[in-house]
N, C-alpha and C positions, 0 to 999 in steps of 0.2 A: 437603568440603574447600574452603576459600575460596579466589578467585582474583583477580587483578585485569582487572576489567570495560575495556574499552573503551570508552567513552561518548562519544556526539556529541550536542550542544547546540546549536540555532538559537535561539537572542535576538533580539526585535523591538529595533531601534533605542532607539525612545523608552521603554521601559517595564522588559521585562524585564534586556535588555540592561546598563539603568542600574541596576536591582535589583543584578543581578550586581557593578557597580561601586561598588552602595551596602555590597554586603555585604563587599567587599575593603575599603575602606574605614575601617569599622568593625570591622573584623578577625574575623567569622564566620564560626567552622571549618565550612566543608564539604569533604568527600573531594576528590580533585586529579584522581582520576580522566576529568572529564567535558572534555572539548575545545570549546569552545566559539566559533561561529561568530554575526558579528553579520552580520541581516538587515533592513530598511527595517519591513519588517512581515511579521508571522508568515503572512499569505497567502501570499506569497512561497517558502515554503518547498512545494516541488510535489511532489506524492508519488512520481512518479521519482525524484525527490533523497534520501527515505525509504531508498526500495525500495536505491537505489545503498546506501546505506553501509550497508544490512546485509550484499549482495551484496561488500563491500571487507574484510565481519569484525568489525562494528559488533555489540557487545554488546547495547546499546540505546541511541534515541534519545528525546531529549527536545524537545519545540519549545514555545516559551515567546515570551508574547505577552501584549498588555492586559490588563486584565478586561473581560468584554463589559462593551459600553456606553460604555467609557472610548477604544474605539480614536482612534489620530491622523487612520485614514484613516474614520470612518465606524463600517464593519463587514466590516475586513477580519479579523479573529481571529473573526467568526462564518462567513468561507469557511472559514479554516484548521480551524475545529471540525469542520466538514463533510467536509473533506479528510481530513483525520487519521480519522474516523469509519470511510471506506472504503478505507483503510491497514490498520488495526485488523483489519478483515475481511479484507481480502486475505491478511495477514500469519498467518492462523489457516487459509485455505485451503492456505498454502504448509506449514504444518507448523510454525510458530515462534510461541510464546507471542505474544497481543497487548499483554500489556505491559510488552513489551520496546520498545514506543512509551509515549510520556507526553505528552499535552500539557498544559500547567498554566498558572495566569496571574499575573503578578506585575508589580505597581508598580514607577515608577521611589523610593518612597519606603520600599519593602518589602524592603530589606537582609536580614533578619531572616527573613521568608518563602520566600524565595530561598537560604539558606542551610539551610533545615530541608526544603523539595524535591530539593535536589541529592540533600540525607544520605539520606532516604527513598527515591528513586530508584534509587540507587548500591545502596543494601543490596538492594533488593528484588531489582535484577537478578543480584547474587552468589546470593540464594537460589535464582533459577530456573537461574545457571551459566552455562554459557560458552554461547555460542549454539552451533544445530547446524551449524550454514553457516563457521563461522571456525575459526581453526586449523589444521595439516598436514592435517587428515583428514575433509575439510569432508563433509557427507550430500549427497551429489552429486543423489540425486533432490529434496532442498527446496534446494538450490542451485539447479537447471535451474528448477524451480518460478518461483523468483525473477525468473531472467530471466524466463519467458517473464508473470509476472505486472507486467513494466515493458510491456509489450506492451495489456495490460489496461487498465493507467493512461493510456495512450496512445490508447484507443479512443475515436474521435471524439463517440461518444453520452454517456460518461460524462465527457468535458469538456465538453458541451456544457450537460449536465446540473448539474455540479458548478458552472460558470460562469451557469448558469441559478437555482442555487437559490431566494436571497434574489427572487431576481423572482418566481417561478413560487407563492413562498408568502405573497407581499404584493402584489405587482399583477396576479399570474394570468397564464395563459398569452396566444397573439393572437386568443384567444375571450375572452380575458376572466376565467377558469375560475381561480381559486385552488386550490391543492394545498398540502393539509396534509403535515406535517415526514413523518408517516408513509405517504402516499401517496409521497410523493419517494423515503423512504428503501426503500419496497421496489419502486419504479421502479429503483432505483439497485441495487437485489441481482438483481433480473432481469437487468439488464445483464449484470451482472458475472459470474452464475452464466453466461451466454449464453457471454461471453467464454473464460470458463475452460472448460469443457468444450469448446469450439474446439479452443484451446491442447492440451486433453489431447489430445484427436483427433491432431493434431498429432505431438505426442511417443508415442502408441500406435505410429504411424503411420511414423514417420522410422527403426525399426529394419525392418522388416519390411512389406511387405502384410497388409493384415487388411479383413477383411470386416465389413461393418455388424454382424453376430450378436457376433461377436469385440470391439467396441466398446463396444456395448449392454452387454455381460456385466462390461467392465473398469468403465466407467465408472458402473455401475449406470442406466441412462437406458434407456428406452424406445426400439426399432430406429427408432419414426418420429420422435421428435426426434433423432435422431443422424444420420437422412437430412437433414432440415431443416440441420442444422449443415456438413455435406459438402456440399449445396449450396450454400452461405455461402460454402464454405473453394474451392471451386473456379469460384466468381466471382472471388474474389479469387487467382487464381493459387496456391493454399497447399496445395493438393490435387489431385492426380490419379488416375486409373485405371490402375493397374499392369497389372492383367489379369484374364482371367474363365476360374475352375476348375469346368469343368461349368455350371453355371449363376449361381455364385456371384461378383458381383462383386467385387474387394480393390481396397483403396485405399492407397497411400501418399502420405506428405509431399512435395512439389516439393523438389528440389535446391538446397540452402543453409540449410535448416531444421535448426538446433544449439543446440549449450550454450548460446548468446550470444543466442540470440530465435529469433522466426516472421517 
């Protein structure tokens, strides 16, 4: 049964943004459905800002930007490719289709282009449906996912990472040392997988006390990297020792750990 999709659109200033105004213009029907926001440049759009409007009921989004090579700034739509890359994953960890994100690229002279992305967009996402996060009866475990996946994006290695990219694969690290796209990119899933099993730790953790075995078994992980992550989570104040049953230590989440984040 069709629905009418929600859609949120970030347009870079000089390019896609103009697209958009070339395809009004010339009067190219595409669907009314998509809301669209203009932005300086498609970097600009930070995957917190993502994560929020799916988290607000966002069917999907699109973010539209140069063609590489043509950016105003450079090589800002090759961070934004990068960004949206580990958006795409996160968003497959939370439980929701990754492309219910689109990124695409479109000329300020590509009216025509612009209007045949919107239509393709729009449909696809009626085919995959409403998202599972919107609506009266939102899936409250890839809801809390969400939040606690802005948490993620927020983790200071993966911006440091993500703001490091283009360096780290054209003039090398302060060794010197060049990293290739896929050295990065699974620098960047280590992270991320790091982060999220925290977070689950975390949400295990804020109902009840549970024990590293208890952990291990939810999360499918190994008892000694789950130790390794509890000692993380209890430098950072995010974890504590509830109590010990016989010999067994349980751990719960510190007070304030919710719907809303860690």
């Amino acid at each position: 049964m069709s629905f009418e999709p929600k859609l949120m659109g970030f347009m870079c200033n000089w390019c896609s943004y103009a697209g958009a105004d070339l395809a009004g213009v010339s009067r190219y029907q595409y669907p009314p459905e998509i809301r669209i926001i203009k932005v300086m440049c498609s970097a600009r759009v930070d995957p917190d800002i993502v994560l929020e409007m799916f988290i607000q009921g966002a069917d999907g989004v699109f973010v539209g930007g140069c063609h590489i090579g043509d950016c105003h700034y450079i090589k800002g739509n090759y961070y934004a490719q990068q960004r949206m890359k580990v958006v795409k994953k996160i968003l497959a960890k939370c439980g929701l289709e990754p492309e219910r994100l689109r990124l695409g690229w479109v000329s300020a002279s590509e009216g025509e282009r612009f209007a045949k992305l919107m239509t393709e967009f729009t449909a696809r996402i009626i085919e995959l449906g409403p998202s599972p996060v919107s609506g009266e009866q939102p899936d409250l475990k890839k809801l809390r996912l969400l939040f606690a996946a802005k948490n993620v994006v927020d983790d200071f290695r993966i911006r440091s990472l993500l703001g490091k990219y283009v360096e780290f694969s054209e003039k090398g690290n302060i060794y010197g040392r060049k990293m290739s796209e896929e050295e990065l990119d699974a620098l960047l899933d280590s992270v991320m997988d790091d982060e999220f099993a925290r977070i689950s730790i975390l949400l295990e953790a804020s109902g009840k006390p549970v024990s590293v075995k208890d952990l291990a078994r939810a999360l499918n992980l190994s008892a000694a990297k789950v130790l390794q992550h509890i000692v993380t989570l209890k430098e950072r104040d995010l974890l504590r020792l509830s109590r010990i049953e016989g010999i067994t230590p349980l751990y719960q989440s510190s007070q304030g750990v919710g719907l809303g984040g860690v």
